[in-house]
N, C-alpha and C positions, 0 to 999 in steps of 0.2 A: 764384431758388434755384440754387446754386451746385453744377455737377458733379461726382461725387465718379469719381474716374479708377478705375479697377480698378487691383487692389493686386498686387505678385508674386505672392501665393502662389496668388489667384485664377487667375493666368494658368499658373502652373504646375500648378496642378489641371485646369487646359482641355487642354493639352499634353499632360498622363497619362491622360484618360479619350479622347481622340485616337489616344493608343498602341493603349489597351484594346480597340477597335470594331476600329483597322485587327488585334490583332492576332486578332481574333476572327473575323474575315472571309477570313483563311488555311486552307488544309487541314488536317485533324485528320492527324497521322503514320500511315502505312499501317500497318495491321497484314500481321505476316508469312504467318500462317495466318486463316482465314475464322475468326471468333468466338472468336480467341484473347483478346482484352481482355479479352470478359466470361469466358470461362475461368480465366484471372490474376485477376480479379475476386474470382472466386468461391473457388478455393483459398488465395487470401491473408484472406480472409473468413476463411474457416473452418478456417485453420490457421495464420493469424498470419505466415505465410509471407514472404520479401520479392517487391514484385513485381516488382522491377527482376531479380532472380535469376531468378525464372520466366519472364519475357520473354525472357531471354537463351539459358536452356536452349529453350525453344519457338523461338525465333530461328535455333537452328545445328539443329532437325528440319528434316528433308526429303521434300518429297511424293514418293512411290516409284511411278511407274509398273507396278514389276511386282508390288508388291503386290495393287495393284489386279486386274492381270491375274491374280493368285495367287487370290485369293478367289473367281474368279469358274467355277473350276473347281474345288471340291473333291475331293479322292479318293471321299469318301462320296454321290458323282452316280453312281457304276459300279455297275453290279450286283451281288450276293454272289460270283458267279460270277466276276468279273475282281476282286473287291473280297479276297476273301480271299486269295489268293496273295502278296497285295504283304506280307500281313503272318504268314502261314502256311511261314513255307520251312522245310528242313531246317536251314539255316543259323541262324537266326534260332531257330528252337527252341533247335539246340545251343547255340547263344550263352546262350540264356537257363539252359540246364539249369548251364552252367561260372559262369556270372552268381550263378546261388542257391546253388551247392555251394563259391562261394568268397567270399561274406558270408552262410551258413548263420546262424550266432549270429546274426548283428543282426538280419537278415529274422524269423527266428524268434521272439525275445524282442520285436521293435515288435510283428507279430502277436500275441501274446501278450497284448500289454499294449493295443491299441485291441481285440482280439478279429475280426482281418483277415486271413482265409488270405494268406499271404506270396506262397505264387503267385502272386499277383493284383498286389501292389506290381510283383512284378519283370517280367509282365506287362504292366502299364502304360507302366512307363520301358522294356519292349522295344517297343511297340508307337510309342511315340510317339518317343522319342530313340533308339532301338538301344541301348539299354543305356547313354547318356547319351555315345554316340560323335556324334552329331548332331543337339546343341540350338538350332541355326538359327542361320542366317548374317546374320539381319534385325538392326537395330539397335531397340530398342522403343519409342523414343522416335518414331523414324522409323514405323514400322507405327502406331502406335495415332492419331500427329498425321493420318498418312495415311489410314485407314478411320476417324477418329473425324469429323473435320472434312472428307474430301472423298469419302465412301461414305456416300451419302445413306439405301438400303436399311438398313444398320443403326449408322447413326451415333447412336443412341442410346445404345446398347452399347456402343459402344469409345472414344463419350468419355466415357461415363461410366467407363469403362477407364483411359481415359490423366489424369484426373481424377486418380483413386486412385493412380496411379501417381505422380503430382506430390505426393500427400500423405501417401505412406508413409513413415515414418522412416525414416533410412538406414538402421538395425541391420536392418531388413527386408529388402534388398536383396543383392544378391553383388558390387556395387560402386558408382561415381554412377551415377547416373540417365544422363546421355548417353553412358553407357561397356560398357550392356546389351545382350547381343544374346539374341536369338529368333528363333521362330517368324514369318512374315508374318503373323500376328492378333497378337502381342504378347503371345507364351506364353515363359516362362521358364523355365531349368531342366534337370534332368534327367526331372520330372513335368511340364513344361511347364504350369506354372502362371499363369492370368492377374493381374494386377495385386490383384483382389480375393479370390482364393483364397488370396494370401501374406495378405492380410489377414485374412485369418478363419480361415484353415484352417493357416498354415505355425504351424512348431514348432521349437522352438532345443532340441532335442534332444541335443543334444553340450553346450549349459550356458554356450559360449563369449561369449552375448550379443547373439548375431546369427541371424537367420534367412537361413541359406544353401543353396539349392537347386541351385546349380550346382558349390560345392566340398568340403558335408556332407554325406557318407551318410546318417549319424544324421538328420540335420535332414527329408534327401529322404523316407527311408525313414518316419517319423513323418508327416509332413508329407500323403503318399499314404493314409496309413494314417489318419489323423487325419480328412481329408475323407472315405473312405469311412465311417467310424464315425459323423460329425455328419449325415452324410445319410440314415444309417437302415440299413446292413450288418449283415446278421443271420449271428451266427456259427455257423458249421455248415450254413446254411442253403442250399436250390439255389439255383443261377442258371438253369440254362437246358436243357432238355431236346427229342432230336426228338419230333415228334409226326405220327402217320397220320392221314391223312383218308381216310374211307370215301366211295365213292360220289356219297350225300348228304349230306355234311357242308354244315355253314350254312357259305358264306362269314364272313369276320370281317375289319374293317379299323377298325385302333387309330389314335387318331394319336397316343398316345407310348406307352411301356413299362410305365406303372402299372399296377398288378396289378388288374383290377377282377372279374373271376369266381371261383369256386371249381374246383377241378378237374373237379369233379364235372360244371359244368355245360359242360366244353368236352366231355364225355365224353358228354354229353346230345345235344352237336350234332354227334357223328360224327368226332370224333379222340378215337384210342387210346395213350397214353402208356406210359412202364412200370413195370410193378408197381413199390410198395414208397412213392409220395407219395400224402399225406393227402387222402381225400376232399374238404377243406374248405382246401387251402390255396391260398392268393387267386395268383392267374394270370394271365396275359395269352398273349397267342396273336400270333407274326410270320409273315408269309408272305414267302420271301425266294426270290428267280430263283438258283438255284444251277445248277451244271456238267450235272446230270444232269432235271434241272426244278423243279418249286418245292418248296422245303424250305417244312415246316412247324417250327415252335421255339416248346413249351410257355414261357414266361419268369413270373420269379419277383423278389421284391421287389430280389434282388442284381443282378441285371442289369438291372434300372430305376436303382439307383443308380449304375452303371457309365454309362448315358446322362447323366446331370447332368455326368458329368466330359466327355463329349459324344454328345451328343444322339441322333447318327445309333443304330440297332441295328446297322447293319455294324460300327460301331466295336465296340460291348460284346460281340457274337458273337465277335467276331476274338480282342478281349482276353481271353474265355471262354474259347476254344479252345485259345491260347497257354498260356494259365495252367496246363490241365490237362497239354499235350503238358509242359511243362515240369514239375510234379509229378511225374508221371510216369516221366520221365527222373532227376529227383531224387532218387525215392523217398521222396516228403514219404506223410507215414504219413497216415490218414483221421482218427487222432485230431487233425492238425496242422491238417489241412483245415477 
């Protein structure tokens, strides 16, 4: 029986699955950041996205050393006692009172229309931007690639952070995506809003088409006002009162702001409030190291929604306190309140 020779294309099929093994047996390209693949993965999944665009944009983030070092001391580790000052000055009041008395109308009519003392908006953007003089020098592409993928403690949060921020449509944004700066957490803004608050919560307020937080009043102003309203701000309502404790007052240690008593019953354990709140409205109790010793602080549903915008009570105190000195100074009427 006669040999039958192997034919070309048999040998050139040998020669291609030769290429295939050796070229199989090379290194897969590094990725630039730890778990960026399946990142691009995943946002081109579920937003159609291209990935070659997303790699590139992840490709020119940079890991920030002082981010890291930034997060790991927050201002809200100080006591009330060194914690209030930074955000309590003369300066910073008046700032704030010139602030409301010279976008009066709009502050006033967003209030209005979410049902949000306006205090409170201009309050915020004093306590976090100075009045949107300093919305952070970070770039956010850089902060979020940086605490999302190499801050183990809460890398779950801030990639699912920088996540969102890959798959916001541009009208969401105040420019490209690698051309944002913030906060070191990847807070933007004049509200210094993260990646999912422009998603849920920001508002095109001006009409123009875009959600802009760094160059619309309208937009910011709504946008503040909008989240405190979807989080449950009760209008008219308190935020936050001091409280005495007698003697024997029960100790009390929360671990967040929820209202879970009625007044009544803190009044059962030996703190006295002042006249004029209802027996029966749901309360929470802080105990905070102040200048002169420990403050006690009746709190109420509005100053639990003020921790969502962040968590610490130093911060909702601060912004509590601002909001009034600034009313205040403004001459915002109790009806506006």
């Amino acid at each position: 029986m006669r040999l039958i020779p192997a034919s070309l294309p048999i040998r050139r099929l040998v020669a291609t699955l030769g290429l295939l093994f050796a070229a199989a047996s090379l290194p897969a390209l590094a990725e630039t950041h730890p778990g960026q693949d399946q990142l691009v993965s995943e946002v081109a999944r579920d937003t159609g996205k291209d990935p070659q665009a997303l790699n590139a944009l992840l490709d020119g983030a940079v890991k920030q050393q002082s981010i890291l070092d930034a997060i790991s001391r927050p201002a809200e580790a100080k006591p009330w006692k060194d914690y209030r000052p930074i955000f309590l000055t003369p300066q910073r009041i008046n700032d704030g009172i010139a602030f409301y008395r010279a976008h009066r109308a709009l502050l006033e009519s967003t209030g209005r229309q979410y049902g949000v003392a306006p205090e409170y908006i201009v309050a915020i953007i004093g306590v976090e931007t100075y009045y949107g003089r300093n919305t952070g020098k970070y770039k956010v592409l850089d902060a979020l690639v940086t605490l999302g993928l190499y801050y183990p403690p809460r890398a779950t949060f801030f990639r699912d952070q920088l996540k969102t921020l890959l798959e916001l449509p541009d009208n969401h944004l105040a420019g490209p995506v690698n051309t944002l700066t913030g906060s070191y957490a990847g807070a933007q803004g004049w509200g210094q809003f993260m990646p999912s608050s422009i998603r849920d919560f920001g508002v095109d307020a001006d009409g123009d088409g875009r959600i802009d937080l760094k160059n619309s009043l309208p937009d910011i102003f709504a946008s503040i006002a909008n989240y405190f309203a979807k989080h449950g701000w009760q209008a008219g309502g308190p935020v936050a009162v001091p409280a005495q404790a007698d003697g024997a007052a029960r100790p009390i240690s929360v671990k967040d702001s929820r209202p879970q008593w009625p007044i009544e019953q803190l009044q059962a354990w030996g703190y006295t409030l002042a006249p004029g709140l209802s027996p029966g409205q749901p309360s929470s109790l802080q105990s905070l190291q102040g200048a002169d010793g420990t403050e006690y602080w009746a709190t109420f549903q509005n100053f639990y929604v003020i921790t969502t915008y962040n968590r610490s009570p130093l911060y909702a105190l601060a912004v509590h306190q601002l909001a009034q000195a600034i009313a205040e100074g403004a001459g915002v009427t109790e009806a506006m309140q």
